[in-house]
C-alpha positions as CSV (number, residue, x, y, z in Angstrom):
1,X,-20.5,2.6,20.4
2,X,-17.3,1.1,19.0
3,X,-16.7,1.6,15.3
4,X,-14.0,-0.6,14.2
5,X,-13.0,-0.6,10.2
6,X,-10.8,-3.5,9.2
7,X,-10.1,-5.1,5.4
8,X,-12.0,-8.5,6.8
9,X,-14.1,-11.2,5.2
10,X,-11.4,-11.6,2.5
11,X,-10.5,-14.0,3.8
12,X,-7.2,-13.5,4.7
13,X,-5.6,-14.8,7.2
14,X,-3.3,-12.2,8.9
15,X,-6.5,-10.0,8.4
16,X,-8.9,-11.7,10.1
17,X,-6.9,-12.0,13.1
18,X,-6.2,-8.6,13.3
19,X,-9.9,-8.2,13.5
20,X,-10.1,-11.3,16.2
21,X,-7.4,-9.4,18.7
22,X,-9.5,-6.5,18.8
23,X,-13.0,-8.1,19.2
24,X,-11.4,-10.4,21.7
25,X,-10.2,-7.9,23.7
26,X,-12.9,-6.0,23.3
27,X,-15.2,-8.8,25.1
28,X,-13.2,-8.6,28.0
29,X,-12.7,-4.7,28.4
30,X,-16.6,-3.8,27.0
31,X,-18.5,-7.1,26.8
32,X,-21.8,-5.3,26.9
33,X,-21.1,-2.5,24.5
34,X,-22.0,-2.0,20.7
35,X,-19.0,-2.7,18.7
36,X,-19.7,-2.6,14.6
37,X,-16.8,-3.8,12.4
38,X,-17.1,-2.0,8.6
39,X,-14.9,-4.0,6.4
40,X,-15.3,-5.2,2.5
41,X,-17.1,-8.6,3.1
42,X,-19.3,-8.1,6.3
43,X,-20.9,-11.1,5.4
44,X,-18.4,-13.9,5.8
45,X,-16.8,-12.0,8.2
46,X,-19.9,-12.6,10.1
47,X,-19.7,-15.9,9.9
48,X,-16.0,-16.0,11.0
49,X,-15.8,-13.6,13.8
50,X,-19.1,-12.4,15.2
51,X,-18.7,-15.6,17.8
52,X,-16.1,-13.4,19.6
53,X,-17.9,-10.6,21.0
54,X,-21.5,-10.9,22.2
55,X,-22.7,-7.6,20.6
56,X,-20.4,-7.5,18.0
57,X,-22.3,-6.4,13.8
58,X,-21.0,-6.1,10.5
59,X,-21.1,-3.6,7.9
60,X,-19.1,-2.2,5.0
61,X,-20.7,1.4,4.9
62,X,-16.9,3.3,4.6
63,X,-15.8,0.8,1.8
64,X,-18.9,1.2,-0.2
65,X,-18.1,4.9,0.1
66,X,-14.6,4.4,-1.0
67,X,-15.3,2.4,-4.2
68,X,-18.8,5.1,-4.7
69,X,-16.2,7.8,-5.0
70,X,-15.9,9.1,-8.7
71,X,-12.2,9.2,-8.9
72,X,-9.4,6.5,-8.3
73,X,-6.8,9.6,-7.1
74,X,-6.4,9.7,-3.0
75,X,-7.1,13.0,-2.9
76,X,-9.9,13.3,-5.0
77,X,-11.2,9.8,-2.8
78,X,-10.7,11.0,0.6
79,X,-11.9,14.8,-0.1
80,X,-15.4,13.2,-1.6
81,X,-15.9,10.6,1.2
82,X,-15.3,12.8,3.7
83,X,-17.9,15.7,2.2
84,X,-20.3,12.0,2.1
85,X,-20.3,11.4,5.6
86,X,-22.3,14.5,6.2
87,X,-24.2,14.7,2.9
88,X,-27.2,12.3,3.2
89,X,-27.3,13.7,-0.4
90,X,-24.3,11.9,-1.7
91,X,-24.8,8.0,-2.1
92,X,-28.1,8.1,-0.7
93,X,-28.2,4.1,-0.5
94,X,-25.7,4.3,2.5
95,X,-27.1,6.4,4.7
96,X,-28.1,4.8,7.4
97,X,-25.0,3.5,7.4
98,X,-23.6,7.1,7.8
99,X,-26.0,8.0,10.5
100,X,-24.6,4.9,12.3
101,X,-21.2,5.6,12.3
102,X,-21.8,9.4,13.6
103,X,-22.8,7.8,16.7
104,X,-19.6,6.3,17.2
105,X,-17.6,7.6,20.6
106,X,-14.8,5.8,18.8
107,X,-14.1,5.0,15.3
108,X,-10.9,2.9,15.4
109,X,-8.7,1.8,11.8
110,X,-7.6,-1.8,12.8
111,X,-4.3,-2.7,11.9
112,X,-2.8,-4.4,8.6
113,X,-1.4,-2.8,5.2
114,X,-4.4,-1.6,3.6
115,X,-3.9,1.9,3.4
116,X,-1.1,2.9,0.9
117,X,0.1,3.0,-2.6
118,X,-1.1,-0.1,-3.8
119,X,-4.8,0.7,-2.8
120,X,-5.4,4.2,-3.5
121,X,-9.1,4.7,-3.1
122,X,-8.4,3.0,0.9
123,X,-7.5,6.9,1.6
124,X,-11.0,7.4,1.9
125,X,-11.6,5.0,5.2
126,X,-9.0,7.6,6.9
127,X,-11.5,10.6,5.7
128,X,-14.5,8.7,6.6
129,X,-12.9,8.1,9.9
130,X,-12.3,11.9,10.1
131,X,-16.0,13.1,9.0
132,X,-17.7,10.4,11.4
133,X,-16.3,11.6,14.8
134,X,-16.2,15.2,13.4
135,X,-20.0,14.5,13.8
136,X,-20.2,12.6,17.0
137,X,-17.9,14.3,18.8
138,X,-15.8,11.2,19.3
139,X,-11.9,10.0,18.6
140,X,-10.6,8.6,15.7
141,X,-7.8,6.2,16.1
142,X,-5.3,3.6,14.2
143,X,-3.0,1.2,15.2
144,X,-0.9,-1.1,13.3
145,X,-0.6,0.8,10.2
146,X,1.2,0.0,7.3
147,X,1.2,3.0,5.4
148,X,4.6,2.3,2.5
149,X,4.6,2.4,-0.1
150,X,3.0,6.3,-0.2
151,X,1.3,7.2,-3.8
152,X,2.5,10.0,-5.6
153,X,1.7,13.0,-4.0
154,X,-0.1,11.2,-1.3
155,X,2.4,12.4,1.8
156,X,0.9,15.2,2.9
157,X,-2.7,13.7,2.7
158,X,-2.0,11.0,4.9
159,X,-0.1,13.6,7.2
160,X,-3.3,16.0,6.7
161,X,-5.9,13.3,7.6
162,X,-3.5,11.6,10.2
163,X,-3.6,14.9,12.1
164,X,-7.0,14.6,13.0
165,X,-6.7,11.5,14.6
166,X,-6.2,11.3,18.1
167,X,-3.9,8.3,18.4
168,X,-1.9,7.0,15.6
169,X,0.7,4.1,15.7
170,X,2.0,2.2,12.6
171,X,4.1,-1.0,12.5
172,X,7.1,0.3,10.7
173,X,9.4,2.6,10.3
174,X,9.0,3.5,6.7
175,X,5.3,4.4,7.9
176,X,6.6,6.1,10.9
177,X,9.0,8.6,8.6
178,X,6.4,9.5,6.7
179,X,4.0,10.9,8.7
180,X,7.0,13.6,10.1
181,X,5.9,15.2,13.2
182,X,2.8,15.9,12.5
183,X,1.1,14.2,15.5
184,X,2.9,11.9,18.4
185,X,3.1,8.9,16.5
186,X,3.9,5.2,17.9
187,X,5.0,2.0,16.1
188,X,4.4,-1.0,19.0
189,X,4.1,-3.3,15.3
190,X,1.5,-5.2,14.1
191,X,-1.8,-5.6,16.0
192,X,-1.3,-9.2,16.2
193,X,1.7,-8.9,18.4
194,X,-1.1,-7.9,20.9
195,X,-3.0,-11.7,20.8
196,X,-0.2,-14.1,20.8
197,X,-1.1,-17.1,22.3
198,X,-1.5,-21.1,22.5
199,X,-4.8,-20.8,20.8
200,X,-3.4,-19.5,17.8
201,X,-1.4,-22.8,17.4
202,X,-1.7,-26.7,17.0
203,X,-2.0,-28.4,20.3
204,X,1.6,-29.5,21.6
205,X,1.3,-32.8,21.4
206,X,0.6,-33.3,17.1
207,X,3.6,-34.1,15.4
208,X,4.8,-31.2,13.2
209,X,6.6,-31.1,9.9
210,X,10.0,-29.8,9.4
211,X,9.9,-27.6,6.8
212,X,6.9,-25.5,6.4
213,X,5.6,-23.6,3.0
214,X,3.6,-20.9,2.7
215,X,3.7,-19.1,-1.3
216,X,1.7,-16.7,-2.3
217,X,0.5,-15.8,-6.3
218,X,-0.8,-12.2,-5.4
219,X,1.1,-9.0,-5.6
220,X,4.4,-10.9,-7.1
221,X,7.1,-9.1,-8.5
222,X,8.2,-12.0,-10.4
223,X,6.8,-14.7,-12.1
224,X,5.6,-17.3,-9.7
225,X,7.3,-20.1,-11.9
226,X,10.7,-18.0,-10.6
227,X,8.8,-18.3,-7.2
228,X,8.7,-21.8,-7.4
229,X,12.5,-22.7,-9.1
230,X,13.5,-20.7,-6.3
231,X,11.5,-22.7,-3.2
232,X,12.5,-25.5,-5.4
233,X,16.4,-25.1,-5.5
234,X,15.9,-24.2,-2.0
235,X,14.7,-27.7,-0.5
236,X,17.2,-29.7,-2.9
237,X,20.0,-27.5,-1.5
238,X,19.2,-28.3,1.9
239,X,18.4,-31.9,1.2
240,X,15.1,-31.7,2.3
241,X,12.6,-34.8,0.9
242,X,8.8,-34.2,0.7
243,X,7.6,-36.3,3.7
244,X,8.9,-33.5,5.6
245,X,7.4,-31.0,4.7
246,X,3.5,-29.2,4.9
247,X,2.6,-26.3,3.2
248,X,0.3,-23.7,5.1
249,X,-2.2,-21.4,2.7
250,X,-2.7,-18.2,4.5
251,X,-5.6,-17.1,1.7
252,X,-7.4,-19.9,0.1
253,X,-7.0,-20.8,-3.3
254,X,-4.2,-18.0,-3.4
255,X,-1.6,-19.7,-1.7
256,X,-2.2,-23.0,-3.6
257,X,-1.3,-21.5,-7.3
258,X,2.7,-22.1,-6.5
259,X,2.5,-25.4,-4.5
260,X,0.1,-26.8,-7.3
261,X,3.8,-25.8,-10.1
262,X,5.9,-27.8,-6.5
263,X,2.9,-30.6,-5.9
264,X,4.5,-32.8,-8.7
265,X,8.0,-33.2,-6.9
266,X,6.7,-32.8,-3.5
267,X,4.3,-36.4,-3.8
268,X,4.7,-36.6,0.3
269,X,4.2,-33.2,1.1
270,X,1.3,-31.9,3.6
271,X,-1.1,-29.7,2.4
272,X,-2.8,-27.2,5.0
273,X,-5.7,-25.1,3.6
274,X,-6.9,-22.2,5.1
275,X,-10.5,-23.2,7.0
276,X,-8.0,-25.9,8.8
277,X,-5.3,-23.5,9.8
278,X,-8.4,-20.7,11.1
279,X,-10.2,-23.6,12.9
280,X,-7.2,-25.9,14.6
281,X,-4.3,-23.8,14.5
282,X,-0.9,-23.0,12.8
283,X,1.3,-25.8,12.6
284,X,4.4,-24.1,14.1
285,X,6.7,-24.7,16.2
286,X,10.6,-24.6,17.6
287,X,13.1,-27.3,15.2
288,X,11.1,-26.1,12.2
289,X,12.6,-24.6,9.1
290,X,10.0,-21.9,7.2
291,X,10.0,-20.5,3.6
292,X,7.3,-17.6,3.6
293,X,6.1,-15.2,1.4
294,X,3.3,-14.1,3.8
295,X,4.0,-11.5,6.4
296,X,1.7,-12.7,9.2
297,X,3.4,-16.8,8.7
298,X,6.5,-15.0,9.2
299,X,5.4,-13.5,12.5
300,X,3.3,-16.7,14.0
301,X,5.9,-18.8,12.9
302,X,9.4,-16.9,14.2
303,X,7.0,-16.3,17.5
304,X,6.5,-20.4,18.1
305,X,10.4,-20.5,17.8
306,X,10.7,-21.6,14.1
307,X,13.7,-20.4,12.0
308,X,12.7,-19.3,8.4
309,X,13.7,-17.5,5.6
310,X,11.2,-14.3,4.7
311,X,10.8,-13.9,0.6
312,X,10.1,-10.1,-0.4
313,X,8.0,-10.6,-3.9
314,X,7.6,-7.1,-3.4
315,X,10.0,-4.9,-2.9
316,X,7.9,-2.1,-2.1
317,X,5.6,-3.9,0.0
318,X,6.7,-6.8,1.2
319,X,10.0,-6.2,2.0
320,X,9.4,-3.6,4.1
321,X,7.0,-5.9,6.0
322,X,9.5,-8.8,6.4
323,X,11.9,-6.3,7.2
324,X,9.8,-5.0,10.3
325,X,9.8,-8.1,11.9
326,X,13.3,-9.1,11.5
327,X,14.6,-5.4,13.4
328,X,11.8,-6.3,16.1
329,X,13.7,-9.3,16.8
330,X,13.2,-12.3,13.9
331,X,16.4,-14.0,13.4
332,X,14.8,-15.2,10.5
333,X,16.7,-14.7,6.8
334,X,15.0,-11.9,4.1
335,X,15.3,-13.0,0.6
336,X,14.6,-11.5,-2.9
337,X,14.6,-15.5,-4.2
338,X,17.6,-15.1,-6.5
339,X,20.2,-16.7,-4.4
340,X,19.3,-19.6,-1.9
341,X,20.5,-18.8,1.7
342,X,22.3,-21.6,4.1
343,X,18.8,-22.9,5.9
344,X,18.3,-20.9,8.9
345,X,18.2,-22.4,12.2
346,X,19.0,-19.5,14.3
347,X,15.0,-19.4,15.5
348,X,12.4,-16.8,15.9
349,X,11.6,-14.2,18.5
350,X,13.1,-14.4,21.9
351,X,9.8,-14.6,24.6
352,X,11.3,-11.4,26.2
353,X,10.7,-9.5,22.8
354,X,7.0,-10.6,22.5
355,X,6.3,-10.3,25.9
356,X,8.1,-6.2,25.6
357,X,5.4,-5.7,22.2
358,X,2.4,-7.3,24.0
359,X,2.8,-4.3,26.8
360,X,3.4,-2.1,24.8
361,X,0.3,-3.3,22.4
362,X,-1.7,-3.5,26.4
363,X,-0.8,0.2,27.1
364,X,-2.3,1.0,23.7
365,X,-5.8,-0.1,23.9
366,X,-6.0,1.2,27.4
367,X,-5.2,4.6,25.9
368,X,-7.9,3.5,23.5
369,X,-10.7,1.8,25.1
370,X,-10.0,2.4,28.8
371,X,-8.4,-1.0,29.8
């Protein structure tokens, strides 16, 4: 049985498709096994993924164990999870859900940037991953991981926990540095550099907008009005009108808070919400000019050839995101939104770069799962 734990059901968009690479692959390379997928809305995460494996269930056992836990601190989190894995006697109302992950011959972190500073308790889904297969006698794996920014004090847990892992890769380099040579650690970048493809796109014959939005009014560093005077004074300076341009929301509702300050002087513009961009596709492609917040837009967008600038509203968080893609190969321009850059047009990734990452994101799931 294959125990995947993912932040899914959000929804989020760079999330769920995290969880769809893996669920898709694993239809191919185990179509008749048991997969489970333990993330903090199993329920519309159901609804939005359980089409892509045929034996594919949904549960959120570990992150009812991380919110259980009776203190916020990462150490205090991961020690009490971990202890609750093999105590029936600890939050009794999960322990089937225990028992069920014990079984697992692999319990497998999914990729994204769940597990760090910002979200403390998340320490706990590395311990639970630790005190399942320390009962089943199986591996405990991650890939993708972005671990920065670290909490206080939290560096040698993560390298503690990490070392009982049996494969670990992250997606940057910050989250590379910090887990020292504790284990053989890998950084092929973010699991969805692993499920690139046409379907993730609209169909090459709809017309596409030049200049493509997407704004986010979570984790900001600033104001969003300052997130919007900048996006603003962008598109004047590069003489942009609002017939050209669409705006993508990578989580709903979200990533509609800042176009709804732009909507006013943008009477032409294009909005795409999220259940369209999941069900017919990112509206990408080469000639286009991109202004994301949104780490994943970056990376779909810059691999369908557009140029873009990245924002960083976070310099702890997100910059070190953007910043991963643009040393993998991104031509794409990383602001702070003070100054507005020249608009980019140098493009995205080269095919050569993506096609390098999706071998070296092949290699890891056959060290994984066999194939």
């Amino acid at each position: 049985m294959y125990y995947l734990v993912g932040t899914t059901g959000h929804p989020n968009y760079g999330d769920e498709l995290i969880a769809a690479v893996w669920l898709r692959h694993l239809a191919e390379a185990a179509p008749d096994a048991e997969v489970w997928l333990d993330c903090p809305h199993p329920g519309t995460a159901a609804v939005m993924l359980s089409h892509l494996h045929p034996n594919v269930q949904f549960t959120d056992t570990f992150w009812r164990l991380c919110r259980e836990a009776p203190d916020d601190g990462p150490w205090q989190v991961a020690r009490w999870v971990r202890r609750a894995i093999g105590d029936l006697g600890m939050a009794p109302r999960w322990g089937l859900g225990r028992e069920l992950a014990a079984r697992a011959e692999v319990v497998h972190i999914i990729g994204g940037g769940y597990i760090n500073g910002l979200w403390p308790r998340h320490y706990g889904l590395l311990a639970a991953a630790v005190g399942a297969v320390e009962r089943s006698g199986g591996r405990a794996v991650m890939t993708g991981q972005g671990l920065w920014p670290v909490p206080e004090h939290g560096a040698q847990l993560l390298r503690d926990l990490a070392a009982h892992f049996a494969l670990v890769d992250v997606r940057d380099e910050p989250s590379a540095q910090v887990l020292g040579d504790v284990t053989t650690v890998t950084a092929t970048g973010d699991d969805v550099l692993f499920g690139l493809g046409p379907h993730l796109y609209r169909p090459p014959h709809e017309p596409l907008r030049e200049v493509v939005l997407c704004l986010q009014s979570d984790l900001l560093s600033m104001p969003r009005p300052a997130l919007a005077s900048f996006v603003s004074a962008a598109l004047r300076s590069w003489g942009v009108t609002p017939e050209q341009v669409a705006v993508v929301e990578g989580i709903p509702g979200v990533d509609r808070a800042v176009f709804d300050l732009l909507e006013p002087e943008l009477p032409g513009a294009r909005f795409h919400p999220f259940l369209e961009v999941w069900r017919h596709g990112l509206p990408a492609g080469p000639g286009q000019t991109w202004i994301s917040t949104r780490f994943h837009l970056h990376l779909l967008a810059a691999a369908a050839g557009a140029s873009g600038v990245a924002v960083s509203v976070n310099p702890d968080y997100y910059a070190v995101k953007h910043r991963s893609l643009i040393r993998r190969g991104s031509r794409w321009t990383l602001s702070d939104a003070t100054d507005v850059p020249e608009r980019p047009a140098a493009g995205g990734f080269d095919h050569d770069v993506l096609e390098a990452a999706r071998r070296e994101k092949r290699s890891l799931a056959a060290a994984i799962y066999g194939r």
